[in-house]
Short mmCIF file of the C-alpha atoms (twelve columns), coordinates in Angstrom:
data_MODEL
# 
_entry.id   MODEL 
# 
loop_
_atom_site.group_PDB 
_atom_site.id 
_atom_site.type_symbol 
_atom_site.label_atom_id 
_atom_site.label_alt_id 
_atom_site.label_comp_id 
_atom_site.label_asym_id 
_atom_site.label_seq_id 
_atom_site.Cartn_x 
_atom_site.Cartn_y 
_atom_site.Cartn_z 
_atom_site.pdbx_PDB_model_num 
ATOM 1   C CA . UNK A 1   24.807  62.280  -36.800 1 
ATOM 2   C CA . UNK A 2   24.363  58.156  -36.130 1 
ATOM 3   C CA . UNK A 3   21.546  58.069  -33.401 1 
ATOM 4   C CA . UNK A 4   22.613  55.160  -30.455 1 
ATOM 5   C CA . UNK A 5   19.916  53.223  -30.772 1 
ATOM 6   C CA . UNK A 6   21.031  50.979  -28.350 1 
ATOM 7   C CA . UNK A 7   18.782  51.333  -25.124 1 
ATOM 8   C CA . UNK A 8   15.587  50.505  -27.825 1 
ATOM 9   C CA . UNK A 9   17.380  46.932  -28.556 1 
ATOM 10  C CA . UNK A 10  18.252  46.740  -24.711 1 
ATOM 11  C CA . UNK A 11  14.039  47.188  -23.830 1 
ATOM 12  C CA . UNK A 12  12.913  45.065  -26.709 1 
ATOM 13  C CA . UNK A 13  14.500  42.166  -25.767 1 
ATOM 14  C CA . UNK A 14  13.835  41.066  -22.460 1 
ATOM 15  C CA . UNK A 15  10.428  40.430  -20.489 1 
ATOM 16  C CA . UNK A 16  9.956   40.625  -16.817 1 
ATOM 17  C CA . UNK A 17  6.649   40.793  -14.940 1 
ATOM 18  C CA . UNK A 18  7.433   40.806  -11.152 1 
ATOM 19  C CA . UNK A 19  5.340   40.705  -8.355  1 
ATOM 20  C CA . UNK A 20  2.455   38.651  -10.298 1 
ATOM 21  C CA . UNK A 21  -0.116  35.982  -8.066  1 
ATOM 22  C CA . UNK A 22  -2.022  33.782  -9.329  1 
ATOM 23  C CA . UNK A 23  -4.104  32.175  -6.707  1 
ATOM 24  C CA . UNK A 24  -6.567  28.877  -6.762  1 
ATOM 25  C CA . UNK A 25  -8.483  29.150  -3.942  1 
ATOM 26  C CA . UNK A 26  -9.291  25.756  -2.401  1 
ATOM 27  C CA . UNK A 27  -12.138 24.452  -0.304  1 
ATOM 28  C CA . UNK A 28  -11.856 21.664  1.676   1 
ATOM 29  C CA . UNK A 29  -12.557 18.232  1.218   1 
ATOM 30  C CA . UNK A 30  -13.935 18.814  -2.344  1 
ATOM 31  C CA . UNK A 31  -12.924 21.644  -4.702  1 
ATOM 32  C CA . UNK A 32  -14.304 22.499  -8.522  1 
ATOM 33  C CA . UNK A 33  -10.992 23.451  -10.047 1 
ATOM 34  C CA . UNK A 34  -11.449 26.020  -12.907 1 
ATOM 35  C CA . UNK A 35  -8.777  27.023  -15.573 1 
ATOM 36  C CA . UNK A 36  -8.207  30.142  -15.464 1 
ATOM 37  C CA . UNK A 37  -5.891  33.256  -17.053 1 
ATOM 38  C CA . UNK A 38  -4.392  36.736  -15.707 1 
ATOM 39  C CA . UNK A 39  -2.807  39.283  -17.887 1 
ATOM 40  C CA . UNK A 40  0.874   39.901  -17.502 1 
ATOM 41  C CA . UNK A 41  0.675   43.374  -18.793 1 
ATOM 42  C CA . UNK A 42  0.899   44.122  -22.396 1 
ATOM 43  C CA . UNK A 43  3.832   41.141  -22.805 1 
ATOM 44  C CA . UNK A 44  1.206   38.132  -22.329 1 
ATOM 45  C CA . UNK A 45  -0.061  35.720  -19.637 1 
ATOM 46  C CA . UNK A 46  -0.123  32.339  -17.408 1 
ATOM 47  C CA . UNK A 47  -2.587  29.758  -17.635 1 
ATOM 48  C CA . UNK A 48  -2.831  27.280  -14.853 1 
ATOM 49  C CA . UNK A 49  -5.809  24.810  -14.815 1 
ATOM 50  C CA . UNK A 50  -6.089  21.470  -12.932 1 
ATOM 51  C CA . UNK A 51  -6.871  18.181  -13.594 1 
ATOM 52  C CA . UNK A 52  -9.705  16.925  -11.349 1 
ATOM 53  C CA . UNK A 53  -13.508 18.535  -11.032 1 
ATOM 54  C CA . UNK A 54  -13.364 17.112  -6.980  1 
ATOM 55  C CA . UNK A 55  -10.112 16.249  -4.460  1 
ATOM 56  C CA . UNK A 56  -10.577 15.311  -1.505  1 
ATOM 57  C CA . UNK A 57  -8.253  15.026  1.498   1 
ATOM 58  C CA . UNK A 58  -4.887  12.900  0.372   1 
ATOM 59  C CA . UNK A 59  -6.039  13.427  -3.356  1 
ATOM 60  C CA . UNK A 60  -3.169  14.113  -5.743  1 
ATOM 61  C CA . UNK A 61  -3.651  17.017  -8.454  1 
ATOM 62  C CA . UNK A 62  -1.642  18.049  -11.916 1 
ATOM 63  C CA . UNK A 63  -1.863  21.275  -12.867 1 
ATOM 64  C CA . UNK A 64  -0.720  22.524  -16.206 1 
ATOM 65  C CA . UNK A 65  1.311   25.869  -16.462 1 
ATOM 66  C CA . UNK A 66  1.905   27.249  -20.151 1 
ATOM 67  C CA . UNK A 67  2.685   30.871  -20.953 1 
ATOM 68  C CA . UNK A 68  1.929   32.999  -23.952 1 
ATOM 69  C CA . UNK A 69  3.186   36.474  -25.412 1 
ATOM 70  C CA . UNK A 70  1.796   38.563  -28.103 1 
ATOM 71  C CA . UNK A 71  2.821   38.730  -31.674 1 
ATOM 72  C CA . UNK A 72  6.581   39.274  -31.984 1 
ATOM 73  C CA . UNK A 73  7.280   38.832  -28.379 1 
ATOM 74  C CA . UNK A 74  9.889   35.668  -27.739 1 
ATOM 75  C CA . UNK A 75  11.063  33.880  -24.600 1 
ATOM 76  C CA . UNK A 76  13.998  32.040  -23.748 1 
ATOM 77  C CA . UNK A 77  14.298  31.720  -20.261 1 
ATOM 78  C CA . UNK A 78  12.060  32.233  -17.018 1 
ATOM 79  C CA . UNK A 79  11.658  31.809  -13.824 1 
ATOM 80  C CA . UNK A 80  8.638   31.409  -11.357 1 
ATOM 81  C CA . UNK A 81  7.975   30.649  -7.326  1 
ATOM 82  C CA . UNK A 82  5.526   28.292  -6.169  1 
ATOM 83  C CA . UNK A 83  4.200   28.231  -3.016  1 
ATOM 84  C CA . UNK A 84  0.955   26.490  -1.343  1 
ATOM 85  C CA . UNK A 85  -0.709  27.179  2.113   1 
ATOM 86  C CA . UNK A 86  -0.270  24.413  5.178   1 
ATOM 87  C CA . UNK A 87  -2.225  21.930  4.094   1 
ATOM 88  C CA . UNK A 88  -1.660  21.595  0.775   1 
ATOM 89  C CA . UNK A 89  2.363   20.215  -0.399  1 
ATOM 90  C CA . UNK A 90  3.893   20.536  -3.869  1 
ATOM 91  C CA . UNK A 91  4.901   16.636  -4.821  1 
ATOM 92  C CA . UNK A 92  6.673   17.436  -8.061  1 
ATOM 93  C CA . UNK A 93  7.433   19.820  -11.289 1 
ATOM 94  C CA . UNK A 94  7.366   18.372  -14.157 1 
ATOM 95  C CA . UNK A 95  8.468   20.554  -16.675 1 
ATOM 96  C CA . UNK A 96  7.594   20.418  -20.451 1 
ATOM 97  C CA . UNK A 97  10.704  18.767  -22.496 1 
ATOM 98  C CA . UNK A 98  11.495  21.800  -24.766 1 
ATOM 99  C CA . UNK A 99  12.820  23.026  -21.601 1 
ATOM 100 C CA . UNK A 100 15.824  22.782  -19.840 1 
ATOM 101 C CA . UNK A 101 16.369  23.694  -15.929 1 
ATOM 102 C CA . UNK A 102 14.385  22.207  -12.905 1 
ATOM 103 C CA . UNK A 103 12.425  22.898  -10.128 1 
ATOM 104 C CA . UNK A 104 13.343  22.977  -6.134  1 
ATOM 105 C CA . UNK A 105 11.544  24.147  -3.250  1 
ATOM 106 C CA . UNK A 106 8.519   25.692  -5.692  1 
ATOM 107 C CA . UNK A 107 11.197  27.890  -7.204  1 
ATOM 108 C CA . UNK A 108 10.931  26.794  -11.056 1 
ATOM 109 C CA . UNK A 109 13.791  27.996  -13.168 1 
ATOM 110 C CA . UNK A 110 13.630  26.833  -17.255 1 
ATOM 111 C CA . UNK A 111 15.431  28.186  -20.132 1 
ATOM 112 C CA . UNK A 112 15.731  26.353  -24.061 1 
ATOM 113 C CA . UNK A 113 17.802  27.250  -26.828 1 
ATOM 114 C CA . UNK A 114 14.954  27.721  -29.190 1 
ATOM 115 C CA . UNK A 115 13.073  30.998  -28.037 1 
ATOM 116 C CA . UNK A 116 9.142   30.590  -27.339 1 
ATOM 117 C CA . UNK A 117 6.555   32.394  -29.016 1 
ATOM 118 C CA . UNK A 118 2.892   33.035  -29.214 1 
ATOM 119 C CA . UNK A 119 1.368   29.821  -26.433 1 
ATOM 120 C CA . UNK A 120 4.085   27.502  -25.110 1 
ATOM 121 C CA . UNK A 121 4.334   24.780  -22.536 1 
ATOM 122 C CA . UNK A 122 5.599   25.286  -19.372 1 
ATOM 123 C CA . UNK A 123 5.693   22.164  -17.375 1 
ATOM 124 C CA . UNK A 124 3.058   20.268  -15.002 1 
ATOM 125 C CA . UNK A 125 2.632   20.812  -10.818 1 
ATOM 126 C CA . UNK A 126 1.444   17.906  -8.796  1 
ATOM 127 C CA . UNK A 127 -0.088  18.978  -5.733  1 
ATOM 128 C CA . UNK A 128 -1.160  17.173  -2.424  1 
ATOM 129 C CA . UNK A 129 -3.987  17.544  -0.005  1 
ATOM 130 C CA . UNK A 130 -2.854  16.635  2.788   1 
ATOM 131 C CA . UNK A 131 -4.796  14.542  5.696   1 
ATOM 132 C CA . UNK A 132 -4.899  17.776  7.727   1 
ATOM 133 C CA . UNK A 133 -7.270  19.432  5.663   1 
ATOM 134 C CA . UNK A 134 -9.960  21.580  7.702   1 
ATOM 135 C CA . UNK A 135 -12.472 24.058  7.114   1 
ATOM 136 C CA . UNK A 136 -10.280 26.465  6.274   1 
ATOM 137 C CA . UNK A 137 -9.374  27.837  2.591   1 
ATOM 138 C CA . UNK A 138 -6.144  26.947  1.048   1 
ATOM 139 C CA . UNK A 139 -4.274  27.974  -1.752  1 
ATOM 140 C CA . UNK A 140 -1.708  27.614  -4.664  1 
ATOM 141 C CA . UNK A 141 0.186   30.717  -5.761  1 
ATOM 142 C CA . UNK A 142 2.598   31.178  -8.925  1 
ATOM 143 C CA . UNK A 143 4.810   34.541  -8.139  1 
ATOM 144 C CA . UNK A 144 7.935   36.020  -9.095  1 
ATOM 145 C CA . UNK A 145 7.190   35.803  -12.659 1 
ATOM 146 C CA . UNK A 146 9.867   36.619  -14.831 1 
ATOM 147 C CA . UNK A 147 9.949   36.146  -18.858 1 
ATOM 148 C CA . UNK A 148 13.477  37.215  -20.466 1 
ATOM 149 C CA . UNK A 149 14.616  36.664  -23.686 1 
ATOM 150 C CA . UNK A 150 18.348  37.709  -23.377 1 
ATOM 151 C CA . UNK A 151 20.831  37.836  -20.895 1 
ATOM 152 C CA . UNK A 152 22.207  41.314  -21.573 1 
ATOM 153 C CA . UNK A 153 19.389  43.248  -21.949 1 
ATOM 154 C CA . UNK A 154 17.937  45.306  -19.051 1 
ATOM 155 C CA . UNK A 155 14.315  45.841  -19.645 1 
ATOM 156 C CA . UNK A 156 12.417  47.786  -16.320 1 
ATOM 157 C CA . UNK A 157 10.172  45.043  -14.669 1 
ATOM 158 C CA . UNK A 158 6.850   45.695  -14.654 1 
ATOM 159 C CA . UNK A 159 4.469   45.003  -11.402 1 
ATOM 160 C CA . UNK A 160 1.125   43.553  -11.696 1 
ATOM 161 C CA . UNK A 161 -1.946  42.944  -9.140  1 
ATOM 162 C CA . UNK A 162 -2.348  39.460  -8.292  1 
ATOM 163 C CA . UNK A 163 -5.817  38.260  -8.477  1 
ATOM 164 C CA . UNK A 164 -7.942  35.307  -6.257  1 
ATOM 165 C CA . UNK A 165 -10.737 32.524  -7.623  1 
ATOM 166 C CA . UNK A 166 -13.133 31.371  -5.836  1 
ATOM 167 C CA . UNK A 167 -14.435 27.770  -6.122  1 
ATOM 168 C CA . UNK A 168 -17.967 26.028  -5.265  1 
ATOM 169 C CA . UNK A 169 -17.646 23.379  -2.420  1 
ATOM 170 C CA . UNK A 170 -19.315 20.375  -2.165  1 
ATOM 171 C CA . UNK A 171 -18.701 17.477  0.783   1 
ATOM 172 C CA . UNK A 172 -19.321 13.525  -0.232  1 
ATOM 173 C CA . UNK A 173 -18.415 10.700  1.218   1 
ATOM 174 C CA . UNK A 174 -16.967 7.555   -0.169  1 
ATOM 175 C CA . UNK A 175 -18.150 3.726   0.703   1 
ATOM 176 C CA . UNK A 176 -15.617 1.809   2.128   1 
ATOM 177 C CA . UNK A 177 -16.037 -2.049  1.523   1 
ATOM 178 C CA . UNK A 178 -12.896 -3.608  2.705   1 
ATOM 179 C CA . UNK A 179 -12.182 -7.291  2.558   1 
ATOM 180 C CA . UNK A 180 -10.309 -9.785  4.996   1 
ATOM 181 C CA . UNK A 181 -8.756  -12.789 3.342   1 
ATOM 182 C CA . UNK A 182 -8.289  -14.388 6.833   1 
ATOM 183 C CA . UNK A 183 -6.389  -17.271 4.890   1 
ATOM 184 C CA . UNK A 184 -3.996  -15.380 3.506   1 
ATOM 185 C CA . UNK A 185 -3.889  -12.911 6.460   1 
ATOM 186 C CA . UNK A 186 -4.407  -9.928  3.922   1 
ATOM 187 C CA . UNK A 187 -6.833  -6.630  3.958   1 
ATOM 188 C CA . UNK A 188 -7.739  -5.525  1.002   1 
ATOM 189 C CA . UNK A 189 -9.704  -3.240  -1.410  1 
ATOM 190 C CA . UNK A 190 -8.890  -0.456  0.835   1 
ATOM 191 C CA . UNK A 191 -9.609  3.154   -1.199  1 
ATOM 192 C CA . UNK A 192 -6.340  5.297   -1.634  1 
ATOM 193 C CA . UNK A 193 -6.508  8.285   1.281   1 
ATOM 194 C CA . UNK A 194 -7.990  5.838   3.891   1 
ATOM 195 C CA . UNK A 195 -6.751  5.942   7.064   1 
ATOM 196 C CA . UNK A 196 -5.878  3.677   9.548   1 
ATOM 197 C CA . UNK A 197 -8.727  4.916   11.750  1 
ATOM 198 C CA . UNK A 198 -11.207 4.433   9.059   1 
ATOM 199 C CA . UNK A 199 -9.716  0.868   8.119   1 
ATOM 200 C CA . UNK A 200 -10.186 -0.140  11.671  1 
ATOM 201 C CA . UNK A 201 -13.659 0.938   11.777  1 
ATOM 202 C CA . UNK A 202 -14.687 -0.772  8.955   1 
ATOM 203 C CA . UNK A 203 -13.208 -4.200  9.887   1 
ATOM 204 C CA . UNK A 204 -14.793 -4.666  13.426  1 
ATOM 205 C CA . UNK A 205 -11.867 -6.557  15.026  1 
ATOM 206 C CA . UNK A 206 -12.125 -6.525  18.728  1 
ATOM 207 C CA . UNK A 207 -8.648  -6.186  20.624  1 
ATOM 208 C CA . UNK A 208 -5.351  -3.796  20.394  1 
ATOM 209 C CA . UNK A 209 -4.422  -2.802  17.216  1 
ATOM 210 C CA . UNK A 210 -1.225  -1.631  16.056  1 
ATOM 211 C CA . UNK A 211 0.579   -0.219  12.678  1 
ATOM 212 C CA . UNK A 212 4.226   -0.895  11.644  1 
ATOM 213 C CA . UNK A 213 5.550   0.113   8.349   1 
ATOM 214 C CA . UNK A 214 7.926   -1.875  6.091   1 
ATOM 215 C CA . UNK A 215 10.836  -0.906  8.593   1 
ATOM 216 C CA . UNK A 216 8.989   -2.311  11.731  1 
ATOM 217 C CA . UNK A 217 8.465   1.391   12.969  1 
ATOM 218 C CA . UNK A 218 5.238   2.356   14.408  1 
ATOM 219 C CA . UNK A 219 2.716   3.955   12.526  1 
ATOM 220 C CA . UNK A 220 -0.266  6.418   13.392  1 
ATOM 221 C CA . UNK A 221 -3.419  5.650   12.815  1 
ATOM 222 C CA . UNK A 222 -4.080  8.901   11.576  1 
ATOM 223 C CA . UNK A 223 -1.710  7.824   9.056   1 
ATOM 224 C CA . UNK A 224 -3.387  6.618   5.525   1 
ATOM 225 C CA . UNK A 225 -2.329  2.997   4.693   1 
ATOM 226 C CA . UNK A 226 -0.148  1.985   2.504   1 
ATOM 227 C CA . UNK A 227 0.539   -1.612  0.967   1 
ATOM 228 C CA . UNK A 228 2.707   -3.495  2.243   1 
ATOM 229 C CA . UNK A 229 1.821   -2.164  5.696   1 
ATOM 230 C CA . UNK A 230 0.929   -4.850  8.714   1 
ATOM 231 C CA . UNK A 231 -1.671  -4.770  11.034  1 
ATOM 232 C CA . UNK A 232 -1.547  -6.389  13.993  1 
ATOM 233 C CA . UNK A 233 -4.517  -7.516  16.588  1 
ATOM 234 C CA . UNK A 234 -3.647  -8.697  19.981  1 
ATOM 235 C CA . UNK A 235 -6.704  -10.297 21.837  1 
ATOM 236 C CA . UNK A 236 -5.380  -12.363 25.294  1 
ATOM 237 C CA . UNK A 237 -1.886  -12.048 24.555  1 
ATOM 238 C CA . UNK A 238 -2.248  -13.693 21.052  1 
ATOM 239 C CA . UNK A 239 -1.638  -11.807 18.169  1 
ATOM 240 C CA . UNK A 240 -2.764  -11.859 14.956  1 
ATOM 241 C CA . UNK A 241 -1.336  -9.925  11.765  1 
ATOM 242 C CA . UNK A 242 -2.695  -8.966  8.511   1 
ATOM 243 C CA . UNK A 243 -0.636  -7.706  5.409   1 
ATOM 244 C CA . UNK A 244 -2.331  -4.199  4.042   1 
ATOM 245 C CA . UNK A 245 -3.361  -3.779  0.239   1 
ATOM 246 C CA . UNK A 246 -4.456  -0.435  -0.953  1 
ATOM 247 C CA . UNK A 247 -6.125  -0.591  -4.408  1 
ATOM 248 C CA . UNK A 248 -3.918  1.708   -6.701  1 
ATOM 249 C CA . UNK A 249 -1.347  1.251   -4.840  1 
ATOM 250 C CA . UNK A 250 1.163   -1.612  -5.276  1 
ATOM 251 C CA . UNK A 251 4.254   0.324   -5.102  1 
ATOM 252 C CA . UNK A 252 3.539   0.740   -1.149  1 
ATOM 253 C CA . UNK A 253 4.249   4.515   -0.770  1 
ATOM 254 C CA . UNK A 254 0.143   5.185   -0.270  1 
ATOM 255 C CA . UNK A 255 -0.576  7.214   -3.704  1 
ATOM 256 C CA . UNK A 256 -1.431  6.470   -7.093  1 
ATOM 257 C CA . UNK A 257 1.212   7.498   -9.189  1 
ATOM 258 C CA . UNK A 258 2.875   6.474   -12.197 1 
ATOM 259 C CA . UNK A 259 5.737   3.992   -10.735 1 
ATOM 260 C CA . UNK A 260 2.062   2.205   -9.887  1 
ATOM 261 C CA . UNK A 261 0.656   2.239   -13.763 1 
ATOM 262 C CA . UNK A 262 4.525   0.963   -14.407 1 
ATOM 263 C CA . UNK A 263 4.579   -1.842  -12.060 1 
ATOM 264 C CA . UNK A 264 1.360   -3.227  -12.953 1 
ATOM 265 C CA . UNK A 265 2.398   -2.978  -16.499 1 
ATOM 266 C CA . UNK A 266 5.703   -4.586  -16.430 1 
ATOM 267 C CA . UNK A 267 3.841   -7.478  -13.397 1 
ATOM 268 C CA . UNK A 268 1.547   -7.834  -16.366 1 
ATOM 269 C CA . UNK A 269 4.361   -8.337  -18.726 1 
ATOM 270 C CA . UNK A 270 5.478   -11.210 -16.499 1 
ATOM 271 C CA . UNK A 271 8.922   -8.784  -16.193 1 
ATOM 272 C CA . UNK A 272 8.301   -8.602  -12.472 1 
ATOM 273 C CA . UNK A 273 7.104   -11.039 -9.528  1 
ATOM 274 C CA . UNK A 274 4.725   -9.236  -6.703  1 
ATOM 275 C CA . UNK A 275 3.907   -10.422 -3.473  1 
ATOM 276 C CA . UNK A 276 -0.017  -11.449 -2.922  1 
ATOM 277 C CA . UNK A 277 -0.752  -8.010  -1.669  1 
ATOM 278 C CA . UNK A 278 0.508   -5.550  -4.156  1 
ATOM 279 C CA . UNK A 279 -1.067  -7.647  -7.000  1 
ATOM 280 C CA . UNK A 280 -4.618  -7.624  -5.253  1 
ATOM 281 C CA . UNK A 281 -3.270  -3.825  -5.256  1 
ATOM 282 C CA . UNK A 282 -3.255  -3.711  -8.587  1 
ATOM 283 C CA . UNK A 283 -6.347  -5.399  -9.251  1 
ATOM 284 C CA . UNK A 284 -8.587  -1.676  -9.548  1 
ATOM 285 C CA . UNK A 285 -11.483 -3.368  -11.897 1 
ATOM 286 C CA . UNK A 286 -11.841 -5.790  -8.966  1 
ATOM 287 C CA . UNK A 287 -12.206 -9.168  -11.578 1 
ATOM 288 C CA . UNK A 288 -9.690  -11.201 -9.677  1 
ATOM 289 C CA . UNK A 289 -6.835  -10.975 -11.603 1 
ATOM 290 C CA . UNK A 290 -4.416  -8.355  -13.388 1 
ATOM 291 C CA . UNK A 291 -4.988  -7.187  -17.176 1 
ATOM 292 C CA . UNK A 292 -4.475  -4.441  -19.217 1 
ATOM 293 C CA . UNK A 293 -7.705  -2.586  -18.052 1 
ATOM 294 C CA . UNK A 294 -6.170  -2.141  -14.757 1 
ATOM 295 C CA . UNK A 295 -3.158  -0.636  -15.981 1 
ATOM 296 C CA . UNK A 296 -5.771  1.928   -18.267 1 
ATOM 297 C CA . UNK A 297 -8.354  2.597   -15.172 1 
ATOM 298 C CA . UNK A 298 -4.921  3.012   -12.763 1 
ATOM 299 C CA . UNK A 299 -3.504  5.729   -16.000 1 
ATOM 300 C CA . UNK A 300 -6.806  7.205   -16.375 1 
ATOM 301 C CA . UNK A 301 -7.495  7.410   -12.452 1 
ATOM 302 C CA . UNK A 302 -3.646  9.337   -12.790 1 
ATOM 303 C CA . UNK A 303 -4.722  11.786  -15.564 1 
ATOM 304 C CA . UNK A 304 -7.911  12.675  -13.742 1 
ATOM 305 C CA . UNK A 305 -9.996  11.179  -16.132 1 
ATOM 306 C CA . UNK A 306 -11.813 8.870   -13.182 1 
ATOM 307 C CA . UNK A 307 -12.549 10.589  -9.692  1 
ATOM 308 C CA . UNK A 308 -12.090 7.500   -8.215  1 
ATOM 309 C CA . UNK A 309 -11.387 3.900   -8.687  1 
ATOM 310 C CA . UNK A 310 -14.359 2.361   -6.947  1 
# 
């Protein structure tokens, strides 16, 4: 008699672990990120670790998701939700290019033709603290996990207790030493994250100030600046108005991000023209002019290799 073998192959082939957490707690204002790992049963397990030691409110953060399954185990497809608390926003997924599929709303869903095995890639999070940060923790979460290698098979999932970190705090405070060029009407050399409320405290200009964006709308000054920006100081019904430059940012949208590396570079390049303030933007090593070690301390600010670019 032939034995049907065939609910074996079924189980074999597929891997789902539902239900799983994985949770970075974060402190406010300054967080120690730690890399950590969490078993997803007997199958394998998610690493997540971040980029930066410190973030501080407006700070942008890649972490790096890869997966891994035990000897014999394969993956071709899977599927993940990622969520953060209030104050924290996913910017973007980035997922690693052995992969096909995308990300939207935190719900990451990748498959390849060429099935994973042993540690693989997954893709990269970018993560924002937001302005409204308090004292209050936050977190990240990664949940839903499911690994499948085919499409046919119909392996039982398998639930697993999520599990929390806990991270060291630490508050500091960054010097603010911004510069009026009242010739060229321009503020400058103002840190990434600043806000308008901080600029205006640093500059000691008497009057009513005001905020408009690129599209002449009004802007809060709890809102952080962005180049490009113009600030405007009415004293006796005469107004005056300054162009904003926020180092690291030349692109105008407030962050550091790699549009910014790629517009210094090609500005460098002489493939692009910039107005006065985006190219004082892009001057981070603060030696008057725009070279390649701005482009490298702008990257390496990106990649969390600098904690800031003071």
């Amino acid at each position: 008699m032939t034995k049907n073998n065939s609910n074996k192959t079924s189980n074999d082939n597929k891997y789902i672990v539902a239900g799983s957490i994985f949770i970075l707690l974060i402190f406010t204002l300054v967080i120690y990120l730690m890399s950590n790992t969490y078993a997803l049963d007997e199958f394998g397990n998610i690493n997540i670790s971040c980029d930066k030691g410190k973030i501080k409110k407006n700070d942008i953060v890649s972490c790096t998701i890869t997966g891994n399954v035990i000897a014999g185990a394969e993956v071709s497809s899977l599927e993940m939700q990622a969520n953060t608390s209030e104050n924290l926003e996913i910017l973007s997924f980035t997922k690693d290019s052995s992969w096909e599929g995308d990300e939207e709303s935190g719900n990451i869903q990748l498959y390849t033709d060429i099935n994973k095995e042993n540690t693989f890639a997954i893709g990269i999070l970018q993560i924002k603290v937001k302005n409204t940060i308090s004292n209050v923790n936050e977190n990240i979460e990664l949940n839903n996990i499911v690994f499948y290698k085919g499409a046919n098979d119909n392996y039982e999932g398998v639930s697993i207790d999520g599990k929390e970190i806990e991270f060291n705090t630490e508050t500091t405070t960054e010097n603010i030493n911004i510069i009026i060029d009242e010739e060229e009407k321009i503020i400058y050399k103002i840190p990434l994250s600043t806000t308008y409320n901080e600029v205006i405290s640093n500059i000691e200009k008497e009057g009513t100030i005001t905020i408009k964006d690129k599209n002449n709308q009004d802007v809060s000054l709890e809102n952080i600046a962005k180049t490009g920006e113009i600030l405007s100081v009415t004293i006796n019904n005469e107004t005056t108005t300054y162009k904003i430059s926020v180092s690291g940012d030349p692109t105008g949208d407030g962050l550091l991000l790699i549009n910014d590396v790629g517009k210094t570079y090609q500005y460098l390049k002489k493939r692009l023209n910039m107005p006065k303030e985006c190219v004082l933007a892009a001057e981070v090593t603060k030696d008057g002019e725009v070279l390649i070690n701005d482009v490298g301390k702008m990257y390496q600010y990106l990649k969390g290799k600098l904690n800031s670019l003071g």
